[in-house]
C-alpha positions in Angstrom: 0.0 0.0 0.0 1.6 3.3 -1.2 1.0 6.7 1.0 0.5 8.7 -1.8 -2.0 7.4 -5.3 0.1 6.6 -8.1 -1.5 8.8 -10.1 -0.1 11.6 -7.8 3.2 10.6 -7.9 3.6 10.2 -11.7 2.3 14.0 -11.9 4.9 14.8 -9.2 7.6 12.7 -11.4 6.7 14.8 -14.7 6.9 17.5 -12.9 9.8 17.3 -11.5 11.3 16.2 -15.1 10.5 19.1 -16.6 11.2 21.3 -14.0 14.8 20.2 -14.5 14.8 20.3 -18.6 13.4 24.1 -18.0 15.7 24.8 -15.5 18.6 24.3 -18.2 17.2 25.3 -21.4 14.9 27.7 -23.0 11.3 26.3 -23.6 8.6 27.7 -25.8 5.7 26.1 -28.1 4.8 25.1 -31.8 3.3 28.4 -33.2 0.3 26.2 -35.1 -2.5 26.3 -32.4 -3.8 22.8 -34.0 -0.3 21.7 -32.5 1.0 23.8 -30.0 3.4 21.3 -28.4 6.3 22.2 -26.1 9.2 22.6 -27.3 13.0 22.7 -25.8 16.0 25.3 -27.1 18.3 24.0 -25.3 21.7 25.2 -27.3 21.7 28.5 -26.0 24.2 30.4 -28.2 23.2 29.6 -31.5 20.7 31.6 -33.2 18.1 29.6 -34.9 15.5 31.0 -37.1 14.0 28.4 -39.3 12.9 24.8 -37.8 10.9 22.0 -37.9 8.4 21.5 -35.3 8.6 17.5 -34.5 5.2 16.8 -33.8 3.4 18.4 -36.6 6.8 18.6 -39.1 6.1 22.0 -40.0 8.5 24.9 -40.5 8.5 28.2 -38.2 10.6 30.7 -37.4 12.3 29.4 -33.7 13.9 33.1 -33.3 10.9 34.9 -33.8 8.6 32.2 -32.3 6.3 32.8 -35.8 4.8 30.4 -38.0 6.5 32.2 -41.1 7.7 36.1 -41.7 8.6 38.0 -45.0 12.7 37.7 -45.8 13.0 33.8 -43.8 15.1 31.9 -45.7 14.3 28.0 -44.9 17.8 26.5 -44.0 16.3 24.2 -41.9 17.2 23.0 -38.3 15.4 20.7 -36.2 14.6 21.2 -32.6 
C-alpha cells in the first residue's frame, strides 16, 4: 500500500522532469494552435531561425517564435 496514489506521484515525477529540462534550457511552443506542443532550445548560443516543429513537421521561425515572416530563408534546423 503506497501513501500517496500513483496517479499523484507520476504528476509529481513529470513535474519534477520538466522542471529540471526548464531549468537548463529555454522552452517555448509550436506556433500552429492545432499543435501547440512544447518545445525545448536547449543550445543556448546559436541563433536559430528556421525549424521544424517534431510533432506536426512544420517549418516556423524558432527566433521569432512565428509560424513564417517576410525575408526567412528556410535553411532548416530541427529542434
Amino acid at each position: 500500500m503506497s501513501i500517496i496514489p500513483k496517479e499523484v506521484f507520476e504528476r509529481w515525477e513529470n513535474a519534477l522532469c520538466e522542471n529540471l529540462v526548464l531549468a537548463t534550457s529555454k522552452k517555448f511552443y509550436c506556433p500552429f494552435k492545432d499543435c501547440s506542443a512544447m518545445l525545448v532550445n536547449d543550445d543556448g548560443n546559436e541563433v536559430v531561425t528556421c525549424s521544424e516543429c517534431p510533432h506536426c513537421h512544420r517549418l516556423f521561425c524558432a527566433q521569432c517564435k512565428v509560424a513564417w515572416h517576410g525575408g526567412l530563408e528556410w535553411n532548416v534546423v530541427s529542434l
